[in-house]
C-alpha positions in Angstrom: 75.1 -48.3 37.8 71.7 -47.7 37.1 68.7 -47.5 39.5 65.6 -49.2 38.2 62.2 -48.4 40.1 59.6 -51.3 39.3 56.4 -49.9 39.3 53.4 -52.1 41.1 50.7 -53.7 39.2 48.4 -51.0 40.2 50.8 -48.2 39.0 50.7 -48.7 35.8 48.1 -50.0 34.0 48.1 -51.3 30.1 51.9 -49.7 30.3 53.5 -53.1 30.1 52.9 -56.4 29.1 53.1 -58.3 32.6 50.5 -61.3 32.8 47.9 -63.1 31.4 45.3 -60.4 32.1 45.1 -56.9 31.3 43.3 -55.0 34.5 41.3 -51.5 34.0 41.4 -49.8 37.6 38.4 -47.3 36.4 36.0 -50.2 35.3 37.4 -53.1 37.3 36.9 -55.2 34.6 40.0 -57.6 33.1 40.2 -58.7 29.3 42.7 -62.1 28.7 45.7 -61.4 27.0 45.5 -62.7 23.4 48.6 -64.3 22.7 50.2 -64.9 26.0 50.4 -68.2 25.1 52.3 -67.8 21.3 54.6 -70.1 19.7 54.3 -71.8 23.3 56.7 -69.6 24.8 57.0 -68.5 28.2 57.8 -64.9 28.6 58.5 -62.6 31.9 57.5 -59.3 31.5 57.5 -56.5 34.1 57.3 -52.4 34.0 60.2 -50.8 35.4 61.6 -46.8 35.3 64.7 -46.6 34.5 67.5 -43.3 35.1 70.7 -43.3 34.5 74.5 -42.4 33.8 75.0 -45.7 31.7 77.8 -46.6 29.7 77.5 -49.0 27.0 80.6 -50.6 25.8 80.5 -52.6 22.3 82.5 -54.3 19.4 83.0 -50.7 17.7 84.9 -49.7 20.7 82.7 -47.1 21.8 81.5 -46.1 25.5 78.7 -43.9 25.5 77.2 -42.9 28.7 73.4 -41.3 28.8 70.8 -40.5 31.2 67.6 -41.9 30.1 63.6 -42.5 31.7 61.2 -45.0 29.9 58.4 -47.7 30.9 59.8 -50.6 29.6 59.8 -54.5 28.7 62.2 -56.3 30.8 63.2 -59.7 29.2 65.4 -62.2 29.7 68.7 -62.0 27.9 68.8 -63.1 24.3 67.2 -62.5 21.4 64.8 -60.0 21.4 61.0 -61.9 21.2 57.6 -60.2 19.5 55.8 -59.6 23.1 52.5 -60.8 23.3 49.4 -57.3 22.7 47.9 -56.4 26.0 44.6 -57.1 24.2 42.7 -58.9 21.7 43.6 -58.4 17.7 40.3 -57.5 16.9 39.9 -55.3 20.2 40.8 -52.0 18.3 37.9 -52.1 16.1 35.8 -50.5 14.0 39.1 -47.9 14.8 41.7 -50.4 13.8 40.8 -53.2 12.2 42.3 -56.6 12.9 44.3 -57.4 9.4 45.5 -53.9 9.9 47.0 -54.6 13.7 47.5 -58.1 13.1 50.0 -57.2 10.3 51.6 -54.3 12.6 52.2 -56.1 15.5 53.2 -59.4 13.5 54.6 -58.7 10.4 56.5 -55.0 10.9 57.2 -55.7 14.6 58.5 -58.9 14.0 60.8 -57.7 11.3 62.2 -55.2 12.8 63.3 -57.5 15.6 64.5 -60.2 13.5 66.6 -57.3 12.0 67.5 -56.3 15.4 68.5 -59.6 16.8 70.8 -60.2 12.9 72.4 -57.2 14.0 73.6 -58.1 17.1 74.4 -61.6 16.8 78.5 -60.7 16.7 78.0 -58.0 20.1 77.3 -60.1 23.0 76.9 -56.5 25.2 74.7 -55.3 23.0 72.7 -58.1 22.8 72.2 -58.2 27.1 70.6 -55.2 26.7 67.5 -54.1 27.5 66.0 -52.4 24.5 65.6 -49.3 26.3 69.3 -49.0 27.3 70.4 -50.4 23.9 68.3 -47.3 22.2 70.4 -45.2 24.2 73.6 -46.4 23.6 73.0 -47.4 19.7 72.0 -43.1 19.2 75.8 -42.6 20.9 75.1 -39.3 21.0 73.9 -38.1 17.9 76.5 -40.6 15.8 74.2 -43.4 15.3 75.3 -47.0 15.3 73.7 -49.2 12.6 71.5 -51.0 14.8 69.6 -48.0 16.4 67.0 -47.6 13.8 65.8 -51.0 14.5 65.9 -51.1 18.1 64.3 -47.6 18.6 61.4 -48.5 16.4 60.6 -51.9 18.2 60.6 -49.8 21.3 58.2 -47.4 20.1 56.3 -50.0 18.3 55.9 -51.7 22.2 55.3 -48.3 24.1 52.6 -47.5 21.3 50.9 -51.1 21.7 50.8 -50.5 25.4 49.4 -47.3 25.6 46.3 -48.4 24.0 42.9 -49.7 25.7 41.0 -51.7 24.0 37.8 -49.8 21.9 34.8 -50.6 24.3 36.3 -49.6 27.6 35.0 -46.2 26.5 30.9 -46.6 27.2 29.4 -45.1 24.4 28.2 -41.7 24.6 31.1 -41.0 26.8 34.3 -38.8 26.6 37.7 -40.4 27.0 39.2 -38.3 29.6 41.3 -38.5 31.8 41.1 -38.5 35.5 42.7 -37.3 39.0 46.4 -36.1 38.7 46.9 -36.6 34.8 43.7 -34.3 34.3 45.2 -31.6 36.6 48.0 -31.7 34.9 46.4 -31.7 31.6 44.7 -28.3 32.5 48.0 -26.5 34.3 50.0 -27.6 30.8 47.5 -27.3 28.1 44.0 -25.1 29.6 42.0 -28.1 29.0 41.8 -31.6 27.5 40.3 -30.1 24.7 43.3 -27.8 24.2 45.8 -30.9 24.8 43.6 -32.5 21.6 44.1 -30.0 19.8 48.2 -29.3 20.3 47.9 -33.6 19.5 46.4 -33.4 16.9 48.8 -30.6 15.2 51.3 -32.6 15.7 50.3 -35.6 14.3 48.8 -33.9 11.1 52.3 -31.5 11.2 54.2 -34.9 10.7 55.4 -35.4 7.2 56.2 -38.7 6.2 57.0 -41.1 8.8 56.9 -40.9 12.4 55.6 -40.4 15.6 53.4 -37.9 18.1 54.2 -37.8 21.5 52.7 -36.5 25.1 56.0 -36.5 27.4 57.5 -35.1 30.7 60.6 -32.1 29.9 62.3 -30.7 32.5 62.6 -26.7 32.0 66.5 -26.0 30.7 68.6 -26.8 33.0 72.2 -25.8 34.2 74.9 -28.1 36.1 75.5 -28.1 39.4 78.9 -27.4 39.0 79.1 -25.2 37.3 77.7 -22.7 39.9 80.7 -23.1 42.1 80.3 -21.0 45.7 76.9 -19.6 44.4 73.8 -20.0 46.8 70.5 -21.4 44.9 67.3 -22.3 46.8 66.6 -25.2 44.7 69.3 -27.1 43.7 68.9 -30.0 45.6 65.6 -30.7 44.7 64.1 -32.5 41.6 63.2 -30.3 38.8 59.6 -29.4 38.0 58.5 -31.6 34.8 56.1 -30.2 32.3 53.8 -31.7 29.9 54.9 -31.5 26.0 53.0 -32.8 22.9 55.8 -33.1 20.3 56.6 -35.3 17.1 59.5 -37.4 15.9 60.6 -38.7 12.5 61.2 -41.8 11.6 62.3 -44.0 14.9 63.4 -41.3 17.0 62.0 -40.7 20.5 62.5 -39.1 23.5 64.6 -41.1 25.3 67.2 -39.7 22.9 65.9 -36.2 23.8 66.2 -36.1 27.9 62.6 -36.4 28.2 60.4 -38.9 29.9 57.4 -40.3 27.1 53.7 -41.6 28.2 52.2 -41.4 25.6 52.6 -42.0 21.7 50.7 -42.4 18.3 52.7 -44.3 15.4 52.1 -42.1 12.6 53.9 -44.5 10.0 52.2 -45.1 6.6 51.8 -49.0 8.1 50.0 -48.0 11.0 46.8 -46.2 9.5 47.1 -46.8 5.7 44.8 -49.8 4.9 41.7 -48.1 7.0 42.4 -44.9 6.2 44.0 -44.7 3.0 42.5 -40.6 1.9 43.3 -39.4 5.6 44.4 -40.1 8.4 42.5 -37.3 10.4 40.1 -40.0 11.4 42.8 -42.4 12.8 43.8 -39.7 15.6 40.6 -38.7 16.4 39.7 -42.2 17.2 43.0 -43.0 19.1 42.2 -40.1 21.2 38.3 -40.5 21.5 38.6 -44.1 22.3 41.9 -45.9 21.8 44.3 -44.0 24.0 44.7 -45.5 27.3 44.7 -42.6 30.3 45.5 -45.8 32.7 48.5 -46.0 31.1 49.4 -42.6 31.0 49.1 -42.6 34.7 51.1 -45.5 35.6 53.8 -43.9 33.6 53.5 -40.5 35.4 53.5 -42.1 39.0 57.1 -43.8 37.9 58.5 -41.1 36.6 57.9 -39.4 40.0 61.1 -41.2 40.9 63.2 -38.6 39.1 61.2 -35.5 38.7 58.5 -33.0 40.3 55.2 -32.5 38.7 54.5 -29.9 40.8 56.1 -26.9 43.1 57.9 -27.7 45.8 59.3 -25.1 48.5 63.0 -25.5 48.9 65.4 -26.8 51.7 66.7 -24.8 54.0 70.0 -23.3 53.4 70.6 -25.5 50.2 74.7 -24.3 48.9 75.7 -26.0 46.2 79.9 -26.6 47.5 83.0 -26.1 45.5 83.7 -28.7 43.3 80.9 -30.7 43.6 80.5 -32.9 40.5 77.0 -34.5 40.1 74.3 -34.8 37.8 71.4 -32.6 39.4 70.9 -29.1 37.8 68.9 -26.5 39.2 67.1 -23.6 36.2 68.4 -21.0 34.2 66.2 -17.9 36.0 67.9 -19.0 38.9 71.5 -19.1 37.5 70.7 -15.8 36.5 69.4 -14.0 39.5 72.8 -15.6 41.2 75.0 -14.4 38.6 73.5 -11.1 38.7 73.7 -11.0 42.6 77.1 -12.1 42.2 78.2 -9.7 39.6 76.6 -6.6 41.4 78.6 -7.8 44.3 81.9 -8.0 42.1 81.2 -4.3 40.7 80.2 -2.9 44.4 83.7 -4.6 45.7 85.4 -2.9 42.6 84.1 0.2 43.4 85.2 0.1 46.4 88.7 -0.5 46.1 88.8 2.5 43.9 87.3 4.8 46.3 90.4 3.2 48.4 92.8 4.1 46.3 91.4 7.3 45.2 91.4 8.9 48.7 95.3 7.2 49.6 
């Protein structure tokens, strides 16, 4: 079963659609939500973090279990609903202009779920889902069900709405940075923001054709538990130290398909940029990160994932010994699998050694 951590309303600013007003904790200002009230409809919305080993059984027969982190929009069962925008229409502008969001949000959002929802309407599993978990379970591992495409591009479409502020909450003259422990983990990661702008922007001008740039927690490469058997390894029964990544996806992938835990993205589909920029779409990511991309919302993201990694060094437990036949799904890192390996092979060749000296002088 999986654990879900809800994140407070404090944690995690702009990262979901909760509510009727959208609160900026640098500014203390609040903007009203623009469409909360929508076709009159009545929607519950909160943040949550979810990990887990989670199996997903449908009408194809197929279980596939995955272990997945994203800030997400929790709904009630059913079809899946276009979500109100955390902001105004015309809030993105002179960046984004309002016919331009207006027919993101409303006319490629909302087809994509209408898709979605035709898909589904003959699984009754699938359709409980949450779309995060559904993502997970409709990429089955690589062998991709036909209603993945769908559901991972509404969830990026969401994450990418929420991650944005709208264009004034940048005072003018100033630089959208950001602040406390996302900026110290901008510098450890990437020198500077300046040098995370620049590994952003690479990416997003690196993409060809359609798809996405993202700024996401990895955990270094990791080993399983049990596979170490008797071996002794200082860290293995703490949470892994996460790093910061810019990388880029095509089409609707993302990284909840890729073990990694995303704060941040910029939809680099023709449809998100084309009528204002139409020549190039270098301006469109400068503006997202001088004034559209929402910090806040980066660091309500990082505070959650907290839950199921370190963002910083940790000294071990005493004494941690990972027993025989332990089965589990923490993992500790490959230098230290090696060091033991090599501790234990020297040990093997000494006791070898050994035994022929035995044997030698019998």
């Amino acid at each position: 079963m999986a654990a879900a951590l809800r994140g407070s309303t404090a944690g995690c600013v702009h990262s979901g659609y909760g509510g009727s007003a959208l609160r900026d904790t640098r500014h203390g200002a609040s903007c009203s939500r623009a469409g909360a009230s929508l076709r009159g409809e009545q929607h519950t919305y909160s943040t949550r973090l979810t990990s887990a080993n989670r199996t997903a059984t449908s009408a194809h027969g197929v279980a596939t279990s995955a272990r997945r982190r994203s800030c997400v929009v929790v709904r009630a069962v059913g079809d899946h609903q276009l979500p109100p925008l955390p902001y105004h229409l015309d809030a993105l502008e002179p960046h984004i202009s309002r016919e331009s969001l207006h027919r993101h949000w409303s006319v490629n959002h909302q087809n994509l779920l209408t898709s979605l929802n035709r898909q589904l309407d003959a699984d009754l599993a699938l359709k409980r889902m949450p779309l995060e978990e559904l993502v997970v379970a409709a990429y089955n591992g690589g062998n991709v069900w036909p209603c993945f495409h769908a559901a991972a591009e509404a969830w990026n479409h969401e994450f990418f709405f929420a991650g944005m502020q709208p264009a004034d909450e940048v005072p003018p003259g100033e630089a959208n940075r950001p602040e406390g422990e996302v900026l110290r983990l901008v510098e450890r990661d990437f020198g500077s923001v300046q040098g995370f702008e620049r590994e952003f922007r690479r990416c997003a001008h690196a993409v060809f054709g359609s798809g996405h740039v993202w700024l996401s927690a990895q955990v270094e490469t990791l080993v399983p538990e049990e596979w170490l058997a008797d071996m002794r390894i200082p860290n293995a029964y703490r949470l892994q130290v996460a790093r910061l990544v810019v990388h880029s996806t095509v089409n609707a992938f993302n990284p909840l398909v890729m073990n990694r835990i995303p704060l941040l993205s910029l939809d680099m589909w023709e449809h998100a940029y084309l009528s204002d920029y139409p020549t190039d779409r270098t301006p469109y990511v400068d503006a997202f990160l001088s004034r559209l991309l929402s910090w806040d919302a980066v660091a309500g993201r990082v505070e959650r994932a907290k839950a199921h990694v370190n963002f910083w060094e940790m000294p071990p437990p005493p004494d941690a010994l990972i027993r025989p036949g332990f089965i589990g799904d923490r993992a500790i890192p490959l230098q230290a699998l090696s060091s033991a390996l090599n501790s234990t092979a020297a040990a093997a060749a000494a006791a070898a050694a050994d035994s022929s000296n035995a044997g030698a002088v019998n």
